[in-house]
N, C-alpha and C positions, 0 to 999 in steps of 0.2 A: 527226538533230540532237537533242540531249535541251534538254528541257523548263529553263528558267529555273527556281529554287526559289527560290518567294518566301513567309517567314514572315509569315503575316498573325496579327497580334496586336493580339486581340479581347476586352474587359477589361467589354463590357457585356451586357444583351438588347438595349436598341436597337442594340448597334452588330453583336452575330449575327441581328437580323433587315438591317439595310443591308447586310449585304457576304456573307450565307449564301444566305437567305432572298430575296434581288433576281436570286441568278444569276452574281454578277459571282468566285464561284470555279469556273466552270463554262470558263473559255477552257481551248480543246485544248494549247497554246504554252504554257502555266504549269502547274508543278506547285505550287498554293497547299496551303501545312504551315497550319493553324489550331494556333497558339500561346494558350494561354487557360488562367484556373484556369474556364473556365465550364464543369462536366461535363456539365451539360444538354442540349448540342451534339450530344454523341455520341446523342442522342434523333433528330438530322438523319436524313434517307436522303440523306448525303453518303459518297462513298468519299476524300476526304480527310483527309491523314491529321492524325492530334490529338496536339498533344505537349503532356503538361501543364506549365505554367510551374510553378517549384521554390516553396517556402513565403515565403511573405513576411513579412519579419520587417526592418520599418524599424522605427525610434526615436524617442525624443523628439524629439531636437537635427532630424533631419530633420522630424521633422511640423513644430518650430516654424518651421524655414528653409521650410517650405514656406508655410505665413500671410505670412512679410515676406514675402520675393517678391512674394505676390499681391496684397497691402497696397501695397508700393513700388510694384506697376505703376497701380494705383487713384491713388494717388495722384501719381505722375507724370502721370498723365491728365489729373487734376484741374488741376493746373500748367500743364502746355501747351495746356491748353483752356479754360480759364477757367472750368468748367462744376462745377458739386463736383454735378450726379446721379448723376456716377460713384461717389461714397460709398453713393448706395442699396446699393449690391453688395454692401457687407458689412455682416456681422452678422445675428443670427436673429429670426423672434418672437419665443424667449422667454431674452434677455440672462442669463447667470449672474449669480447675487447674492451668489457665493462671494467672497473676499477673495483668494485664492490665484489665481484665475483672471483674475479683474479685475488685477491686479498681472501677472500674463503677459499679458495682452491689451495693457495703457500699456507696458509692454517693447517686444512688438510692437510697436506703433504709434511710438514714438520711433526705435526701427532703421527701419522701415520709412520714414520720415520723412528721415531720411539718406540713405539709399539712392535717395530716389526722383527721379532722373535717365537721361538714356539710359543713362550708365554705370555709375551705381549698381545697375541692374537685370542689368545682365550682369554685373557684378562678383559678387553675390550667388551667380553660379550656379557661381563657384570651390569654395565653404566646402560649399553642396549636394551640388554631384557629389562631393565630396573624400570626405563624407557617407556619401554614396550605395553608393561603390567600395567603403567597407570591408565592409559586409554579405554576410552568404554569400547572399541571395538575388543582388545580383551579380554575385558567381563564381558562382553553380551557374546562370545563365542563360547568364555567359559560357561556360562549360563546355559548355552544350545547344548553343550558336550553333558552338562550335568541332566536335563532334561530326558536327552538322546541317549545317552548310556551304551556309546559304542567300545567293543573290546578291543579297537584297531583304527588307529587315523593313520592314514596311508595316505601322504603328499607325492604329488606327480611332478614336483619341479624344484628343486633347490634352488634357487633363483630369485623367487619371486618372493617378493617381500610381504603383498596380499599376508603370503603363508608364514609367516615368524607368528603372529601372535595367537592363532588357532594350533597350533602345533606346540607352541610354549606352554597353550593354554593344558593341552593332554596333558604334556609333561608335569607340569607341575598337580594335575589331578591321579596322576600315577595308570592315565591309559596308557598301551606300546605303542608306540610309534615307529615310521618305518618311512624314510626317502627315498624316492627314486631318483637319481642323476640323471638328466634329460638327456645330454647329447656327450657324443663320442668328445665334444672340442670344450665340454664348460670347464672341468678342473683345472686346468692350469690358468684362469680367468683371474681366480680369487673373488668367488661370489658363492659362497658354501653360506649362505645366509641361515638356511634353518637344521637346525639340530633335530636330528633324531635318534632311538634306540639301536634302529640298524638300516643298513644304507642298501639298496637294491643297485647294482649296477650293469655296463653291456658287457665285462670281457673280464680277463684275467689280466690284460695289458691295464682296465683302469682301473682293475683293482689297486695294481700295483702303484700308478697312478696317486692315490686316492692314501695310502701309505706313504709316499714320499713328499707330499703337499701338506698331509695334517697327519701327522706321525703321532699326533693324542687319540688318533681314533684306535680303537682294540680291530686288529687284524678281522677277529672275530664276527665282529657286526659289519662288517664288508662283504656282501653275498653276489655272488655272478648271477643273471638271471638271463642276461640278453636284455633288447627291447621291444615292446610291441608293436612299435611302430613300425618294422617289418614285418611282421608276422600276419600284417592284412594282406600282402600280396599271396600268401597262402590262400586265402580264401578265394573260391570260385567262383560266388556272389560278382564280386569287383571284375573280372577278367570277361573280356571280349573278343570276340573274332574280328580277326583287321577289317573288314568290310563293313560289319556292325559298328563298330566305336565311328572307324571314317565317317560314314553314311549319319549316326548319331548327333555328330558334329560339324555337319555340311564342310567334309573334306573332299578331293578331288579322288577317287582309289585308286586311278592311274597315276599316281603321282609318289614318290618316296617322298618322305620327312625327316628332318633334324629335326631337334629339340634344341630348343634355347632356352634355359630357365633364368630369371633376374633375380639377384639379390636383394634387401635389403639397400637403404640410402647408405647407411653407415658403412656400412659391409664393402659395399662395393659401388660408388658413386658413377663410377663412367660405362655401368653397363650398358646404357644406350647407345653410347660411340662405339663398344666393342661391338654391337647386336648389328650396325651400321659395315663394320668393315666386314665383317661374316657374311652381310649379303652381298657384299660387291665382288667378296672371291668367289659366294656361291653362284653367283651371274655367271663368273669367269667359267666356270664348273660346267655351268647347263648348259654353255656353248660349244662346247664338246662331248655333251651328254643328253641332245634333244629336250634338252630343259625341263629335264625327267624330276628335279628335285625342289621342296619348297621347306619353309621353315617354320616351325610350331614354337610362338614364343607364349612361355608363362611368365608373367609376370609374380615379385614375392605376395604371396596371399595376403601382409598386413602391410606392406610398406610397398606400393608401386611408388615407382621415379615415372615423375610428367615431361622427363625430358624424353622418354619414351614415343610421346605422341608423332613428335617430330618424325621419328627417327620410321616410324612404321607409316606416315603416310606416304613419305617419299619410297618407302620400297612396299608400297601396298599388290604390287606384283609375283611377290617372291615370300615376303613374311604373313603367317594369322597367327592374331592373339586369342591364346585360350584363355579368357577370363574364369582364375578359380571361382568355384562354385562355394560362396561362405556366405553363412548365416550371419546376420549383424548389419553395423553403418554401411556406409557406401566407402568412406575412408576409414581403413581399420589401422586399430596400434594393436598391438602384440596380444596384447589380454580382452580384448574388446570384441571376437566374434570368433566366428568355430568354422570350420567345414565340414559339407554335407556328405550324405554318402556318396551322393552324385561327383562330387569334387574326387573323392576316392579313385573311385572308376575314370575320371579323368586323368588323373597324375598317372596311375599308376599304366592305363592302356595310352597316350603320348610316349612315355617308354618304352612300353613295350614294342608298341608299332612306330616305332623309329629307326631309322639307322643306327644314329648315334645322339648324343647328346653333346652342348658347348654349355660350359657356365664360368667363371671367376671362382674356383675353390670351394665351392657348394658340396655340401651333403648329398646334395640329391647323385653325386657321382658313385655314393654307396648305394643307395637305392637301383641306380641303373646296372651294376656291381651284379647285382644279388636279382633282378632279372635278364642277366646275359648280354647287358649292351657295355659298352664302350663310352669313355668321357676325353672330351678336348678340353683342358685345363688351359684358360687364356693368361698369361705371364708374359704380359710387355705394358710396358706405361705410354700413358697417354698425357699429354699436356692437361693438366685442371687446376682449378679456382682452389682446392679442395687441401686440407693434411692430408694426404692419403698416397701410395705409392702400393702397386700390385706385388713389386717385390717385398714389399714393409709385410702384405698380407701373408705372403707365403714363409714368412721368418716367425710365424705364430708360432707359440713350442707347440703346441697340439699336431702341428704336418711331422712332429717326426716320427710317427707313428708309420709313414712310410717312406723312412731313413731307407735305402739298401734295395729299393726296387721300385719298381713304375706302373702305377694301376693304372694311368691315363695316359693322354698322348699330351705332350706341350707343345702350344702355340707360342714360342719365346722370341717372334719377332713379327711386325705387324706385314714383313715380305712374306712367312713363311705360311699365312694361313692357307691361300689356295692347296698347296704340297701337303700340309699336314692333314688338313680335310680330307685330301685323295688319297693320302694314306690310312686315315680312319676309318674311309669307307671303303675300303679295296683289302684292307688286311685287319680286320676288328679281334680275330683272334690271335693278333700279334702282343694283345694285352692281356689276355684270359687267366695264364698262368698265375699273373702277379695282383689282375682283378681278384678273383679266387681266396691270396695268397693274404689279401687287405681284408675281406669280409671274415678269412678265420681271425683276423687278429685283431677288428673292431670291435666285433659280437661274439657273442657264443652262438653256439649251434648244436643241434638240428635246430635252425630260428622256429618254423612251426610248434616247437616245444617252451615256446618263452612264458606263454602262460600259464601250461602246466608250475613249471619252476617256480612261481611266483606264487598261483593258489598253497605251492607244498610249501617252500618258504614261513606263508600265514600261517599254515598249519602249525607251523613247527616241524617239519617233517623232514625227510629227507633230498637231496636236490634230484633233477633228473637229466 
């Protein structure tokens, strides 16, 4: 009986560390092709085979159709929810002051503003794809699919735009297609850029999600799966004993660690002021602790802030930086480099052999979640150059996923960090319940079984 040939098309590093780096191209019954411009891949010890996707070469008219879109779904939200925090979503820290930009952006926004109905939103996606089809990266993908002849293009990212016209191109060849929803926090964005046959997602919470955003989609092709992005901490490969990772990493083993992880510039601009006032309560800390504790900062894998440098020479006493371990540039953007296995074993053993962990509203506090640690969510503003405000961050509709309970500890005043520190580190199971309580209602579970789910899924088969 030969193998299903399913294109898996992979447009990020996190999404070849979820679907590479987890195992889940490793079923006997599939032969998964890695479609990607990531050439970093080929870095894998996979025998999978790698076709690169053709040059990509979209346009204006398409970049701009692609803002309304995401504009009109923002703002449809806003309308049938009454809620305008869905406008946090758009726009940057640092707004252009240009005249020519500002006049496309009110363009924008007045299309966008027409459009923004159930049907206005699907309408939009006529003039798009119309868009889209003329581009030779279109044909030269449709070209590859005809050549390739795979039963299954299976996208890793709704998001990314790379994937509209390889994915268009199935569709319109009549291959099944099939999206994964990245993160716990992208739907309520309004960036559902690619269309697929049926949508893979983490929970029953985004399914529902996923119905109240795009109410044209048929309940049907909404499947719970989990993601595999946890589901490496399963593996035993990745995991270390504290004195090996320490030792590994030229750490001190007498010594306890925080984790400090940074965000993104956009996401969260003053994480080096926060990372700054963290070591000066944790100074306060080891003064009455034989200055037993020091801090493991990571910086984000594709967007370090160089206002960081500052910030760790002057406490080069107290903080080390564990530089992610990624394949690519030396400055990476988002789609531009991958992490190694080695990176793996990093992220996931700083976790573990930590106390606790400190970040600005990061993911990684589900990550720490789901191996037993504890997260300080920093919530106080700091004077900046920047559009940006920690509480604007925390007004994302996506946080109210933990309306009604408390998986971390908040830092909600720049007096209170020493106190809450010593609270997080004296009583970490004071969070456990409502940790616990966030990981059943992000993901599905048993997470170890996410891949299974997914190959049955392909199959057609039944869930598990």
């Amino acid at each position: 009986m030969s193998k299903m040939k399913v294109f898996l098309l992979i447009q990020s590093g996190y999404s070849a560390r979820n679907f590479i780096l987890s195992g889940f191209t490793d079923h006997p019954d599939f032969k998964f092709s890695i479609w990607s411009d990531q050439q970093y891949i080929k870095n894998y010890d996979i025998e999978n085979q790698f076709v690169s996707l053709p040059k990509y070469d979209y346009h204006t008219k398409i970049n701009f159709l692609q803002r309304v879109k995401n504009r009109s779904e923002i703002y449809f939200n806003v309308k049938r929810t009454k809620n305008s925090n869905y406008l946090s979503y758009l726009g940057g820290i640092n707004p252009s002051k240009k005249i020519r930009v500002r006049l496309r952006n009110l363009l924008i926004h007045w299309i966008a503003k027409l459009y923004a109905s159930e049907k206005g939103i699907q309408k939009l996606d006529i003039p798009f794809h119309k868009a889209v089809r003329k581009t030779s990266y279109y044909l030269s993908c449709k070209k590859q699919l005809l050549e390739e002849k795979p039963s299954i293009v299976f996208c890793t990212h709704q998001r990314a735009s790379v994937a509209v016209a390889p994915m268009l191109a199935a569709r319109d060849l009549g291959i099944r297609t099939i999206c994964f929803v990245h993160s716990w926090d992208n739907i309520p964005k309004g960036v559902q850029l690619v269309k697929a046959d049926s949508y893979f997602v983490w929970s029953d919470y985004m399914k529902n999600e996923m119905l109240l955003h795009y109410p044209f989609i048929n309940e049907k092709d909404i499947l719970v799966t989990g993601t595999p992005q946890f589901s490496i901490y399963f593996k035993d490969k990745f995991r270390l004993e504290r004195s090996t990772f320490l030792k590994e990493f030229n750490l001190d083993t007498e010594k306890k660690y925080i984790l400090f992880t940074g965000n993104d510039r956009t996401s969260s601009p003053n994480d080096p002021y926060y990372l700054s006032h963290i070591c000066e309560s944790l100074k306060k800390i080891n003064e009455q602790n034989n200055d037993a504790y020091r801090i493991l900062f990571r910086p984000n894998p594709i967007d370090r802030n160089d206002n960081f440098n500052d910030i760790l020479k002057e406490h080069s006493d107290i903080v080390i930086e564990l530089k992610p371990e990624w394949f690519g540039a030396k400055n990476f953007f988002w789609n531009k480099g991958g992490p190694s296995e080695k990176d793996i074993t990093l992220l996931m053993n700083s976790i573990l052999h930590t106390e606790i962990v400190i970040n600005v509203g990061s993911t990684v506090a589900i990550d720490a979640a789901i191996l037993g640690k504890t997260t300080c969510w920093i919530n106080f503003e700091i004077p900046n150059k920047y559009k940006w405000s920690v509480r604007k961050a925390y007004n994302y509709i996506h946080f109210k996923i933990i309306e009604g309970f408390e998986p971390v500890f908040w830092i909600q005043n720049q007096n209170d960090i020493q106190g809450v520190l010593e609270e997080a580190l004296k009583n970490p199971e004071k969070k456990q319940k409502d940790r616990d309580k966030w990981v059943e209602k992000v993901v599905k579970t048993p997470i170890n079984l996410t891949n299974e789910r997914m190959w049955n899924f392909l199959n057609e088969s039944h869930e598990i």
